[in-house]
N, C-alpha and C positions, 0 to 999 in steps of 0.2 A: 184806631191802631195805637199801641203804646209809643208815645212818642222815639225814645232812644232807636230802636227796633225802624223806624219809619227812616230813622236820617240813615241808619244801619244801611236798611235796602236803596235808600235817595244816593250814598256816595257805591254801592255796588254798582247800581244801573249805570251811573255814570263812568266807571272804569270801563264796565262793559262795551259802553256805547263811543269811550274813545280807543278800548286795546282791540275793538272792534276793525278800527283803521289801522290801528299800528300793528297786531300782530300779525295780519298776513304779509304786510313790509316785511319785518322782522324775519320772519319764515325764508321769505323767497332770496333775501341779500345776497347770502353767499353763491347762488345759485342764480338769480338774476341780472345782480353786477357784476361778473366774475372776471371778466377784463380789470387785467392789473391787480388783482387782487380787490378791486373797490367798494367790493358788498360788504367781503369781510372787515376790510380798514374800517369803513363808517360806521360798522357794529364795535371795534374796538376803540375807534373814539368817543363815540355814546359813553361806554364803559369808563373812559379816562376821565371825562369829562363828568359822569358823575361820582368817580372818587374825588374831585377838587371839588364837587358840589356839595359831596356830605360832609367834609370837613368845617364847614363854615356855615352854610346856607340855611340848613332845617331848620337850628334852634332860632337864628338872628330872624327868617321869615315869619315862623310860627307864633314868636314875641310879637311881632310888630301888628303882621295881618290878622293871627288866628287859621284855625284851621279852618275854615271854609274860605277863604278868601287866597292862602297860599296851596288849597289843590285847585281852585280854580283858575288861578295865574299860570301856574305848571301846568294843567293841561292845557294851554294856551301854546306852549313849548313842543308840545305834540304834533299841534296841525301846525307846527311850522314844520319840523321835518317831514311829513307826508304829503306838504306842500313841495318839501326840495326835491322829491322822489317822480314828481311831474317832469321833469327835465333832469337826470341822472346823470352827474360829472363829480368829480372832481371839486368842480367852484361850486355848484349845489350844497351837495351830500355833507361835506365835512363839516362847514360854517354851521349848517341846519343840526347835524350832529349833536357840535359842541351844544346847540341852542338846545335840544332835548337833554343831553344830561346832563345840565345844568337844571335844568327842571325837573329831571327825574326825583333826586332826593328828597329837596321837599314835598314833591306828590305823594311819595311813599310812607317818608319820614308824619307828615299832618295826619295822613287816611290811619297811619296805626296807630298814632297817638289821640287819634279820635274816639278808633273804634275799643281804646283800652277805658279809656275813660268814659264813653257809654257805658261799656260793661261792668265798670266797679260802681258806676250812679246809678243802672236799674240792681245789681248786687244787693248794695247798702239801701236801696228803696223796698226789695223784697226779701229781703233777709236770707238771701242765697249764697253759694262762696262765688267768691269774684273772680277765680281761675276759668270755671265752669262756663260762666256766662262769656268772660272773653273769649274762650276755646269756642262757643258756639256762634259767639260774634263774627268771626273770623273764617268760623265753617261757612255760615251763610257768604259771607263774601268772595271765599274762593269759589264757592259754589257757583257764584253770578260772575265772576268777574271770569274764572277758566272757561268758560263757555266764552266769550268775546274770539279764543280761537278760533271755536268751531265755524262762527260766523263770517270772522276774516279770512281766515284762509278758505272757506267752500267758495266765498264771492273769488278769491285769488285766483281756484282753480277753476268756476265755473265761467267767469270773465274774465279772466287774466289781466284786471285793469285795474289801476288804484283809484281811477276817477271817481267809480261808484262806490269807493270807502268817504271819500271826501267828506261828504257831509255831518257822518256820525262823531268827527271829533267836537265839532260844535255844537252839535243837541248835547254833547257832554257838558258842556261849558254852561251852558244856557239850563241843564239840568241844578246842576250843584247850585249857580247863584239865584235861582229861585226857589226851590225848595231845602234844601240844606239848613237847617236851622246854625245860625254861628254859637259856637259855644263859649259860655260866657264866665269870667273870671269872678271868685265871690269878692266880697266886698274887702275881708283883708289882704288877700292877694294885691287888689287893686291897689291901695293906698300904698300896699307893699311897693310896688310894681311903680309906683307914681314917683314914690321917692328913691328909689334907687334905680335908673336906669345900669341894667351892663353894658359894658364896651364894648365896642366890634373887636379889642384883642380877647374880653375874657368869651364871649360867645364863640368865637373865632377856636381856644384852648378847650370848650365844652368837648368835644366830641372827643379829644385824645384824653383829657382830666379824666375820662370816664375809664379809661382803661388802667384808672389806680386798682378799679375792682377787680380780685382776682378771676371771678365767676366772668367779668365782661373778658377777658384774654384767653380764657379756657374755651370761650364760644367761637373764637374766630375759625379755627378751622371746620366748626362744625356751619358757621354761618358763609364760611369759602364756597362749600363742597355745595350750595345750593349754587353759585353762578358758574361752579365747573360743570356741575351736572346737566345743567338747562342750556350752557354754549354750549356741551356735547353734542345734544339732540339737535337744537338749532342749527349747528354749525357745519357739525362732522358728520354726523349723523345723516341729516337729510341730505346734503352733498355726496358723501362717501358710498354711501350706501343704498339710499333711494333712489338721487339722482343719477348714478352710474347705470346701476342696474335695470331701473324701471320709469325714467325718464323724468324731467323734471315737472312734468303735467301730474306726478302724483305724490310730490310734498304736502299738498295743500294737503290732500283726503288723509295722509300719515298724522299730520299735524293735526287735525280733526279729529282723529283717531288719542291721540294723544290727549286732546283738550276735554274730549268727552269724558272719560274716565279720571280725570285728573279733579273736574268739574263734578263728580257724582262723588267722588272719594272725600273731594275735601268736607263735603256738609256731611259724610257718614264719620270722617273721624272728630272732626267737631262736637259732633255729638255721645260717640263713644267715647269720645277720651275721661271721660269721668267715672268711668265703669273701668275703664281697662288701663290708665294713668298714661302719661305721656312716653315713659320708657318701654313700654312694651310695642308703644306703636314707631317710635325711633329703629328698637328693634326690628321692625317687620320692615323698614323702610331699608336701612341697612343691609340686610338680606337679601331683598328682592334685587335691590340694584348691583349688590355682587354679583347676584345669580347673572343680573345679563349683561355682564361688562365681561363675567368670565366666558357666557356663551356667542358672546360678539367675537371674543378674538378665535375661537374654533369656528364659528363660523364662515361660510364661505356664501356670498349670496349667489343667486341665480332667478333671474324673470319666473321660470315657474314656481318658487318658492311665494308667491305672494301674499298667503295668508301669514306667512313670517316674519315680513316685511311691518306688519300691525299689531304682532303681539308684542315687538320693544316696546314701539312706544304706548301703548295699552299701560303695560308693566313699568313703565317709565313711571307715565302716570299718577297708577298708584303712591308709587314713592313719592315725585314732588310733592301731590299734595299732601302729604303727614310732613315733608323737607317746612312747606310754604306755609299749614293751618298750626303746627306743633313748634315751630321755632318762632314765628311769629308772637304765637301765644308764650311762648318761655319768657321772649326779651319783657315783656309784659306784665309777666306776671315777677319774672325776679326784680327788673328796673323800674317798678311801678312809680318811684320819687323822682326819678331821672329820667324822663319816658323821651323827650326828645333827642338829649345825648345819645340813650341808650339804641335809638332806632333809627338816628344817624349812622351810630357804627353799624349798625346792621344793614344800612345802606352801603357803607364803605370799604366793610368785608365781601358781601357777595360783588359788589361790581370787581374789587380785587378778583377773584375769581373769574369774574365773564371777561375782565380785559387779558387774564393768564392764559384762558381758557382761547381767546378769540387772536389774541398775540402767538400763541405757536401753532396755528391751526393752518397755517400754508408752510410751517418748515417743517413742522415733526411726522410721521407716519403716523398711519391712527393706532397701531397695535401701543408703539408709545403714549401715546395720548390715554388709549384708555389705565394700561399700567401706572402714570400717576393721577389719572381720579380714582382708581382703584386704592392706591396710597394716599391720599388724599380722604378716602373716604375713610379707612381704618384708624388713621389719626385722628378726625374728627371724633368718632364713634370712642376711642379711649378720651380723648379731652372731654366730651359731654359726661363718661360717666363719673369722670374726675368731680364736675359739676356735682351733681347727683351725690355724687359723695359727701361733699361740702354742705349740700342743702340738707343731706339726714342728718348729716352730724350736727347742725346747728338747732334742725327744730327739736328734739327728748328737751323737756324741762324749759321751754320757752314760755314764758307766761301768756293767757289769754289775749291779754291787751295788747303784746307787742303784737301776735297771730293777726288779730282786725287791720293793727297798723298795715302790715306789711298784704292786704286786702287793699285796703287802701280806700278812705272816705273822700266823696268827692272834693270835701274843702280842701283836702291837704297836696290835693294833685293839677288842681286845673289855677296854673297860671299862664294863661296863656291872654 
């Protein structure tokens, strides 16, 4: 098996094998903890505590350890909160919290700076474009990694018990540091690297320095609308709606429902987006979720309704994954020199969002809620094609050579 491609599916399995444990936690909180508000709280502290994580943590980790070494640390971060979920308080919950999203970022922030730099080293190895292969890079991995729902939440609803997720955060761990090839800096990089350490002030400045780029400021609402949209489902969503109506015994199967489709979509637009560009599939993503943000607030549920109950999140779905495999791929392919900054901030926009999203989700009504993701979503959708704008106008008359550059050969990107 081609090497790149192998470590591709080594760090998908391993998401899989630990959002395995986490995502049916995740699913149930609002609805499981719901005394005092607790499920929700410790989902918005997750969130807080990984906007303090992206700020600093990704690039200073990723420098030191490399990326095999800081997603294997992080998801270490994991089974500590689905450890504090065995005995649910207050004194648990929150500590373990903070303890995952402080690990969140660099888990997120190393796996995309991996899988980007896979994809521009098998690119420049077969003389391919390097957007292409990380779009499909990335398909593959939503592919393996949104399925992890399906799995945690059917154990959630068919044993209602975390005990029997326990184990899979740790075959995650044990996965990564044994097969995961570490990726290795070339030799000028190194000597680079030898003689100039950065500071924890300037490493510390990376992630905000990156927002001198006007193209990284114009993404943030569009990189928001990915943690407004997912705490909706998560939050309001399954609460509001599912668990009122049809009890909390059928979050899991919705959530299921959700992860299947999300799961099959992302390896289809992965591999379409080369045929059909990334804006066209933004567009359909955009669409679909007006459609049902506008048909949520006309609607009215009811117990018999319950194939209606599964076509949100079906059509959710869809959209995340083009939100998850096509933003993913954008920071990617536009930040290709800057990749850890770049997917910092994209760590510390969408958690902006899931703590907005999970901070008003016991004061506001949900008709409000959904009228600002609704606004939320149309802002993004003009600041992306603001983007888009700025990127046609740049490439007429760009010469060859800067085009490869901005592909990006592996010497010029892996200092890690």
């Amino acid at each position: 098996m081609e090497r790149n491609l192998k470590n591709v599916l080594v760090i998908s399995f391993g998401f899989l094998l630990l959002f395995t444990a986490y995502g049916g936690l995740q699913s149930l909180q609002s609805s499981l903890h719901s005394e005092e508000g607790l499920g929700v709280a410790s989902l918005s502290v997750v969130y807080a505590a990984l906007i303090l994580s992206s700020m600093f943590l990704p690039p200073i980790l990723i420098k030191k350890l490399g990326c095999k070494w800081t997603i294997a640390g992080s998801m270490c971060c994991y089974i500590v909160f689905s450890l504090g979920n065995f005995y649910a308080s207050w004194y648990t919950l929150i500590p373990t919290s903070v303890i995952l999203g402080l690990g969140g970022a660099p888990l997120w922030s190393a796996k995309c700076t991996y899988l980007t730099i896979a994809g521009n080293s098998y690119a420049e190895k077969a003389g391919k474009n390097g957007k292409d292969i990380i779009n499909q890079y990335f398909g593959v991995f939503f592919l393996i990694f949104q399925s992890s729902g399906i799995w945690g939440n059917l154990i959630s609803s068919l044993i209602f018990s975390q005990a029997s997720n326990k184990a899979s955060g740790v075959l995650a761990v044990l996965l990564i540091v044994v097969f995961l090839d570490q990726i290795k800096p070339d030799q000028a990089e190194t000597e680079k690297e030898t003689l100039e350490t950065p500071s924890f002030c300037s490493t510390f400045l990376a992630t905000f320095q990156h927002l001198k780029d006007k193209r990284q400021c114009l993404l943030i609402p569009l990189t928001m609308t990915s943690g407004f949209e997912q705490g909706f489902l998560s939050g309001d969503y399954t609460k509001t709606y599912v668990t009122c109506a049809l009890g909390i015994h059928y979050v899991g199967y919705v959530m299921i429902c959700f992860s299947s489709v999300n799961s099959l979509c992302s390896l289809l637009f992965g591999k379409i987006s080369q045929f059909t560009g990334r804006k066209l599939l933004f567009a359909l993503a955009a669409v679909t979720n007006t459609a049902c943000i506008i048909a949520l607030l006309l609607w009215k549920p009811h117990p018999k309704q319950l194939a209606v109950f599964f076509v949100f999140p079906a059509l959710w779905g869809l959209s995340d994954a083009i939100w998850q495999t096509q933003t993913n791929g954008l920071y990617g392919i536009l930040f290709e020199k800057h990749k850890e900054a770049a997917f910092a901030n994209y760590r510390l926009w969408e958690s902006f969002g899931f703590v907005i999203a999970f901070g008003y989700s016991t004061k506001l009504q949900v008709y409000i809620k959904l009228y600002i993701l609704l606004s939320v979503l149309v802002l993004s959708m003009v600041m992306y094609g603001a983007v888009e704008y700025l990127e046609a106008k740049s490439s007429p008359g760009t010469p060859t050579a800067t085009k490869k550059e901005n592909v990006g050969p592996l010497t010029k990107e892996t200092d890690m």
